[in-house]
C-alpha positions, 0 to 999 in steps of 0.5 A: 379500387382499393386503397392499400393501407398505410403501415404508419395509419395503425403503427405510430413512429417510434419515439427517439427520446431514449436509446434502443435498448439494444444500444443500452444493453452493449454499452452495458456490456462495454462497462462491464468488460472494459479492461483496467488499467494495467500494474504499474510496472517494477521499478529499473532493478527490481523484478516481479516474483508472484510465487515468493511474493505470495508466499510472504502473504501467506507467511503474514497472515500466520501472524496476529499483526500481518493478518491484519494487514493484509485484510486492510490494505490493498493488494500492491504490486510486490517487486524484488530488488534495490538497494534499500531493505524495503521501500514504497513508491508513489505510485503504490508498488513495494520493493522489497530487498533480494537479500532478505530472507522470508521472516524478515522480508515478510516483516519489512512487507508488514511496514511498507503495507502500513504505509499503503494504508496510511497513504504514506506513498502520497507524501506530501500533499501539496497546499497542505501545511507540512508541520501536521504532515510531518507529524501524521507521516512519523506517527504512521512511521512509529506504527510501521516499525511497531508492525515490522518488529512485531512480525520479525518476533513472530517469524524470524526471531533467529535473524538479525532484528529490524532495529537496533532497539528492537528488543527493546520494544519487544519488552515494552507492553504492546499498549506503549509499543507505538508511543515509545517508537515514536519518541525514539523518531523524535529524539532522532539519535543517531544510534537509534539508525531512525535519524535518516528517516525524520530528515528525509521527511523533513526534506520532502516538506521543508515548509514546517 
């Protein structure tokens, strides 16, 4: 009487030391497709616009200083509201002021994209000394405002400028723009409207 044979006589077991590429290729698909995290959300007070917030992206990339910008930094969440011309949050969203019309809104999104880049909406880092922090945040500052005035020129030169030393700055060379911004934060005169500014930075990191 024959003997049947045994499948496992001519088919080794199938070694399990790796996954079956079956699995490989859906966890493949997973990564592929998982779904990231969401926008944060706009601030209570403000609210989203994407078609007027496109069109200052489009409004900055028509200047030689906002082109820049665009390219460099990321693309944040724009929201419309609050009581200040324009802000960043620490978790990366701008706010920009309802009432700003679409020069000067373009020019204060110029600034606030600067201090995205510069990390600005991380200040400050906790364990770092404050004394080279505050210095770094008002030297990232004095570009910002160089950026906000120089776009303000470029696209809404008819409106009311940024900065009551703006025309002053627009005078200078564009080489001495930074440096001469920069000494009117550390002078912090009053009529300069920059005192504010130092003392709150001064107050996020009192440890100078």
């Amino acid at each position: 009487m024959r003997m049947r044979s045994s499948p496992s006589r001519y088919h080794p077991p199938i070694a399990r030391d790796n996954p079956p590429f079956a699995a490989l290729g859906l966890a493949a698909v997973l990564a592929c497709t998982a779904p990231e995290p969401p926008a944060p959300a706009c601030p209570p007070g403000s609210h989203p616009d994407p078609d007027r917030s496109h069109a200052l992206r489009t409004a900055l990339r028509r200047t030689a200083a906002g082109e820049a910008l665009v390219a460099v930094a990321d693309d944040p969440p724009i929201c419309f509201g609050g009581a200040s011309r324009g802000s960043l949050r620490p978790e990366g969203v701008i706010v920009l002021a309802d009432s700003l019309a679409p020069g000067p809104a373009a020019a204060r999104l110029a600034h606030m994209l600067l201090h995205l880049a510069d990390d600005l909406h991380h200040f400050p880092i906790a364990g770092a000394p404050c004394a080279p922090q505050i210095a770094s945040a008002l030297a990232a500052e004095a570009r910002a405002i160089v950026a906000e005035i120089e776009v303000w020129h470029a696209l809404a030169d008819a409106d009311d400028p940024p900065y009551p030393f703006t025309r002053d700055i627009l005078d200078a060379a564009p080489a001495t723009r930074r440096d001469l911004v920069l000494a009117r934060l550390h002078a912090a005169d009053p009529g300069d409207e920059l005192a504010p500014l130092v003392r709150d930075y001064r107050d996020r990191c009192p440890g100078e």
